[in-house]
C-alpha positions as CSV (number, residue, x, y, z in Angstrom):
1,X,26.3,24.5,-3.6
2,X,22.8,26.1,-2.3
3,X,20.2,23.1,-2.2
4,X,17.1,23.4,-4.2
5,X,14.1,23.4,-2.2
6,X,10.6,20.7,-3.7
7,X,9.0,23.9,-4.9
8,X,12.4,25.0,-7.2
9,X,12.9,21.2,-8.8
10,X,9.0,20.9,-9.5
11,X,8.7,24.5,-10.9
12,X,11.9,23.6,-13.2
13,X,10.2,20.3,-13.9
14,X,6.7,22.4,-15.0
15,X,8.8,24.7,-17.1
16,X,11.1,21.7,-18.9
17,X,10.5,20.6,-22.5
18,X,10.5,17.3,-22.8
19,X,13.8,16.7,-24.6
20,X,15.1,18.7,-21.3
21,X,13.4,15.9,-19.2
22,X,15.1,13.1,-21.1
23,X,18.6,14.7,-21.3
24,X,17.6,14.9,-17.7
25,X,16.7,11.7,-16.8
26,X,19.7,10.1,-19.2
27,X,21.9,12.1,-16.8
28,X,20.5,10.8,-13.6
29,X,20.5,7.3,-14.8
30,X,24.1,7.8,-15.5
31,X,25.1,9.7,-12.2
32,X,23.2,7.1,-10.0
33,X,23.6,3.8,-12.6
34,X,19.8,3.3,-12.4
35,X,17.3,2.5,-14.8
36,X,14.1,4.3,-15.5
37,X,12.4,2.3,-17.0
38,X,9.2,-0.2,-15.4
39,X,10.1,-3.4,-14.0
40,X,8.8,-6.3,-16.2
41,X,6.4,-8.8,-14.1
42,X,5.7,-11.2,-16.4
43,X,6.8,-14.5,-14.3
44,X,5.0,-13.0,-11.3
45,X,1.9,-12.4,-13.9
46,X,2.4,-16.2,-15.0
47,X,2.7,-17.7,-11.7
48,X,-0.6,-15.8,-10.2
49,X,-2.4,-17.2,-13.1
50,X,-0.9,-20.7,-12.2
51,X,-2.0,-20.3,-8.9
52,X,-5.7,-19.4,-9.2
53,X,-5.4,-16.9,-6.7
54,X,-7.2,-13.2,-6.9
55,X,-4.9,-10.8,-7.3
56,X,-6.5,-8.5,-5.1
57,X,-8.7,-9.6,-1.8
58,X,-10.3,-7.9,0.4
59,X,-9.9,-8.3,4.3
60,X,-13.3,-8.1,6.5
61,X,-13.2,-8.1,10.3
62,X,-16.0,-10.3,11.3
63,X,-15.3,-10.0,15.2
64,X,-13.1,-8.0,17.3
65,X,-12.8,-11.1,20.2
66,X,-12.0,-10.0,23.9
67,X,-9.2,-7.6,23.0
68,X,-11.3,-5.0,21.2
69,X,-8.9,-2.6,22.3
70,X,-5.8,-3.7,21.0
71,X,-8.2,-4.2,17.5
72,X,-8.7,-1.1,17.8
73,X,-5.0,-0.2,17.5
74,X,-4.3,-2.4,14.6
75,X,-7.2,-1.5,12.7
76,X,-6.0,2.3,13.2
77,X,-2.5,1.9,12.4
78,X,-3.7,-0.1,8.9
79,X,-6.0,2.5,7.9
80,X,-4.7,5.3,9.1
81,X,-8.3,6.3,10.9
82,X,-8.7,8.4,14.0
83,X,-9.7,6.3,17.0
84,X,-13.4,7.5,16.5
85,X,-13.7,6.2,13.2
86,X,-11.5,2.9,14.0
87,X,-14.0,2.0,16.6
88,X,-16.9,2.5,14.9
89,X,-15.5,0.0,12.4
90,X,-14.7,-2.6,15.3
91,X,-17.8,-1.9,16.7
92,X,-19.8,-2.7,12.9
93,X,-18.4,-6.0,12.5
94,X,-18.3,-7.6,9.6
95,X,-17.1,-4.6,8.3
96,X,-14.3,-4.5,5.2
97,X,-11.3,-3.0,6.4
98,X,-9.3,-2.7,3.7
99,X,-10.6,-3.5,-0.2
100,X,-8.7,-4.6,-3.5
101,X,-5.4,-4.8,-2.1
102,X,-3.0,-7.2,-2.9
103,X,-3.6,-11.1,-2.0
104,X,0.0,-10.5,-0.4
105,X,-1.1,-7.7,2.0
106,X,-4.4,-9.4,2.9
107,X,-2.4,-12.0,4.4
108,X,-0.2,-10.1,6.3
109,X,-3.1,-7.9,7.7
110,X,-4.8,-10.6,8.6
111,X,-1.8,-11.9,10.3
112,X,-1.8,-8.7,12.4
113,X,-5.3,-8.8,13.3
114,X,-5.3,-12.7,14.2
115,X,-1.9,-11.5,16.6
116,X,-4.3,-8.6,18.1
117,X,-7.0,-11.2,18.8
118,X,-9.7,-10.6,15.9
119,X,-11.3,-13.1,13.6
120,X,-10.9,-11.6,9.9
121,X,-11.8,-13.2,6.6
122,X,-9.7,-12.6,3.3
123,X,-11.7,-12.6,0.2
């Protein structure tokens, strides 16, 4: 069987009427016993609003400590920055490194910054 290559399956998919898609997608929920449709999160809604916590923080450096270089590193690999640009943010503290994210990824961010030597502050 030749393989279809991205620019075959999304030019079929541009083309498709939508009764197409949804014989489609029927057929690949069968084939791969999946589900398409969205996950419900209402216990996870009910339990942040039990909690009082935001659901989205923001995580600010507000020193880079003695190991501004291995800050550096983690503030590149979370942001996805060039080193130029990573520095500078190091080098601006406080300065938000990432915003509205979830409260769950603050806290590992922060996690990862504390371990690199920084002091950060999850809002």
């Amino acid at each position: 069987m030749a393989k279809l290559t991205h620019e075959e399956i999304l030019a079929y998919l541009e083309e498709a009427t939508i009764l197409e898609l949804n014989d489609l997608v029927k057929a690949i929920e069968e084939k791969f016993d999946v589900t398409a449709a969205a996950p419900v999160a209402v216990a996870a809604a009910s339990d942040d609003a039990a909690s009082n916590e935001p659901s989205t923080v923001t995580v600010t450096l507000t020193s880079a400590g003695a190991t501004k270089v291995a800050v550096i590193k983690v503030v590149r690999e979370i942001t996805g920055l060039g080193l130029v640009e990573a520095k500078g943010l190091v080098d601006k503290c406080p300065s938000p490194i990432k915003e509205n994210i979830p409260a769950e990824e603050g806290k590992a961010l922060k996690e990862k910054l504390e371990a690199a030597g920084a002091t950060v502050e999850v809002k």
